[in-house]
C-alpha positions in Angstrom: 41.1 -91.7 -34.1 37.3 -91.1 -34.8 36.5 -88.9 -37.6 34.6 -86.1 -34.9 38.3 -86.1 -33.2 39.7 -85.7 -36.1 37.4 -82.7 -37.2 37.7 -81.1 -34.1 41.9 -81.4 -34.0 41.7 -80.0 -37.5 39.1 -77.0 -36.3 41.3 -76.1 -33.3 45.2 -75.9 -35.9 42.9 -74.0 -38.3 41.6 -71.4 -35.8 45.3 -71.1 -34.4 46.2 -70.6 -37.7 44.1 -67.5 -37.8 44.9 -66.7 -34.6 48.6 -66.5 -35.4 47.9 -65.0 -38.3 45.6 -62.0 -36.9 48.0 -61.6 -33.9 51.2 -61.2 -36.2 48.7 -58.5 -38.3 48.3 -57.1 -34.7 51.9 -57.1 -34.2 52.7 -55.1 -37.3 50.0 -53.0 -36.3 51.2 -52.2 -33.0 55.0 -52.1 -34.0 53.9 -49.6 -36.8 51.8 -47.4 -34.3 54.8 -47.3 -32.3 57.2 -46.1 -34.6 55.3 -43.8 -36.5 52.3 -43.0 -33.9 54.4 -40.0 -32.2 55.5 -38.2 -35.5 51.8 -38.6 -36.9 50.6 -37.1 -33.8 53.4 -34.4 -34.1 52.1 -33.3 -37.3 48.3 -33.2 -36.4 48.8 -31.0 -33.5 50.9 -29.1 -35.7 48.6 -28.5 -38.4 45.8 -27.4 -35.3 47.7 -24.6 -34.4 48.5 -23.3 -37.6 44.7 -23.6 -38.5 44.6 -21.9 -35.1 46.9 -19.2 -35.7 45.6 -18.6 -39.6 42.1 -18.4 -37.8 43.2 -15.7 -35.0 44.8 -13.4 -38.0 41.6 -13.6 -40.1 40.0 -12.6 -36.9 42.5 -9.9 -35.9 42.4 -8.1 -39.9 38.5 -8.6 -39.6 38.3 -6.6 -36.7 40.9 -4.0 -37.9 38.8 -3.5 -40.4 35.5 -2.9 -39.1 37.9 -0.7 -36.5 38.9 1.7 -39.6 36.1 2.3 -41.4 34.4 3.4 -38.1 37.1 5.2 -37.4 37.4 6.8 -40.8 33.5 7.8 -40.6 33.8 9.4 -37.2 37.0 11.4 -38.4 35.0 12.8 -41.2 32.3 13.8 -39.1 34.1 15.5 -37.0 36.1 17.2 -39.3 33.4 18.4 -41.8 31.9 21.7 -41.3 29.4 21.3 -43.7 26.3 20.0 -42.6 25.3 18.4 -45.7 28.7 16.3 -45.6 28.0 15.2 -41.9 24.3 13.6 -43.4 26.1 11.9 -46.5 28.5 10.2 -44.3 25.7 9.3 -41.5 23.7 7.5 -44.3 27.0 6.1 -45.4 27.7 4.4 -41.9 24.0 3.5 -41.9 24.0 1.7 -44.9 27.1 0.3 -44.2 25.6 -1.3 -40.5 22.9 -2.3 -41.9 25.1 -4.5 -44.2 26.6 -6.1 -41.4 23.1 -6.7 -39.9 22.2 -8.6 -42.8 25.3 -10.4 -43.2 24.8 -11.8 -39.8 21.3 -12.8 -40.2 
């Protein structure tokens, strides 16, 4: 055998060497994917809907919130008689929108 055929025979066992190597890394891969693939997807979709849920609640108390203290100035207006009481409270909720303005700017 010339020494090129020899070259070339040992090129071609030494890149199915790696070959069988990277396939049988692949294999592990795979097999591993496999197993453990479902339950890994189980918990990410699982952690997205309590980040979901924690989100909405935020949300929801947020909201009830902003709901009371309007609700808590327009009681007081309407149940003041004094005059002077109605303008504190309207410079209150003034104040307190302009706030919320600035917050979201």
């Amino acid at each position: 055998m010339s020494s090129s055929e020899v070259l070339l025979k040992a090129a071609f066992k030494c890149l199915a060497l790696r070959l069988d190597n990277g396939m049988a890394g692949l294999r592990e891969n795979m097999a591993y994917l496999l197993k453990d693939g479902p339950e890994k997807l189980r918990q990410e979709v699982q952690l997205f809907y309590e980040e979901v849920i924690d989100e909405a609640s935020r949300i929801e108390k947020e909201t009830d919130k902003k709901n009371s203290k309007e609700d808590e100035f327009s009681s007081i207006i309407n149940e003041a008689n004094d005059p002077q009481i109605i303008i504190d409270h309207l410079r209150e909720k003034v104040s307190y929108l302009s706030r919320k303005i600035e917050e979201r700017s």
